[in-house]
C-alpha positions, 0 to 999 in steps of 0.5 A: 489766971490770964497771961499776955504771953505764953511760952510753950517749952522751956529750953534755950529758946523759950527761956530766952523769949520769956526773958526777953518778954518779962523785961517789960513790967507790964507784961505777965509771962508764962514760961511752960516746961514739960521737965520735973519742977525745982524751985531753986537752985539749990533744989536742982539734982548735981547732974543738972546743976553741974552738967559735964563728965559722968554726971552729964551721962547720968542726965543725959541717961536714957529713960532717965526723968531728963531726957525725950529719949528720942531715936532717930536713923543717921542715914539709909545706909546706917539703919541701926536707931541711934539715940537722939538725947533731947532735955526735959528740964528747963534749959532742954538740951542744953541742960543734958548736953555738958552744957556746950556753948557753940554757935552756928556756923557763918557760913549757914548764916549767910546761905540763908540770908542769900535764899532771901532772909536777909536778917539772918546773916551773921554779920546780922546775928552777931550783936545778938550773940555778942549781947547774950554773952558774958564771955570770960576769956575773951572780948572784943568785935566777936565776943560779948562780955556783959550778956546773961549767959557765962561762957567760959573755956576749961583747959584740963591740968597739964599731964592728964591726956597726954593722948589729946596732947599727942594727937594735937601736935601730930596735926598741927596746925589744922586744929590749931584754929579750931582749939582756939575755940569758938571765935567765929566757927562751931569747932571746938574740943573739948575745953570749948566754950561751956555755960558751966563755969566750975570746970570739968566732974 
């Protein structure tokens, strides 16, 4: 069998790039995916298909049919291998990793336009953010609301960390931006953009 194109690794990239590609009939793609098969969605194992919390432990489980299970060294002065969990399944990493929607910070955008790769500010970048997105919570110059991707922010019921709520008050209003989620930073807590939309396991 012949393909016009194809497209070796199925993680959040390559799934774009086939898509992108497949958008004009003409052309035959083949998305390649080292991961186990499913189908369907229905087919999809509950730590896939809903990935944050335990079940987001279980895919991201070492050795697990999931992940590379890759290990790396931090720096020289912390030797110790820690592991580096990288996805085997189409989605990769974003499959495994509670499926957490973040940008790239501005500020990397824009070095890297300064050395001379000028597309790539953030100003540049930004309407392909804004068009990969389907943000539900907000909208905007900054955030897209009709992409292919949901993005949403699950905010925990009230009195369930009181902990986190103690610690957000004590260092106000530093995080006050960065619990706003992702509106031009990478920063987030924990109820940050996610592409899951049925909440927290």
């Amino acid at each position: 069998m012949k393909y016009d194109h194809i497209v070796v690794g199925g993680g959040t990239a390559g799934c774009i790039v086939a898509t992108r590609l497949s958008e004009d009939p003409a052309r035959s793609v083949l998305l390649l995916e080292a991961g186990p098969e499913y189908p369907d969605f229905e087919q999809l194992p509950d730590s896939l298909k809903y990935g944050w919390g335990m079940l987001n432990l279980e895919a991201r489980k070492s050795g697990g049919p999931f992940n590379w299970s890759f290990t790396g060294t931090a720096t020289p002065h912390q030797p110790e291998p820690m592991p580096v969990p990288r996805g085997k399944a189409m989605g990769g990493t974003s499959a495994i990793n509670g499926q957490t929607f973040i940008r790239g910070a501005p500020e990397d955008f824009d070095t890297w336009a300064s050395w001379g790769n000028y597309e790539w500010s953030y100003v540049h970048c930004l309407p392909y953010f804004r068009k990969l997105e389907r943000d539900e919570d907000y909208s905007g110059d900054f955030h897209g609301t009709e992409g292919p991707v949901p993005v949403r922010r699950h905010h925990r019921e009230p009195g369930r960390r009181p902990k986190k709520r103690s610690i957000k008050r004590a260092s106000q209003p530093a995080t006050q931006i960065i619990l706003t989620s992702t509106s031009l930073t990478p920063l987030a807590s924990t109820s940050g953009p996610r592409t899951t939309l049925t909440g927290y396991e």
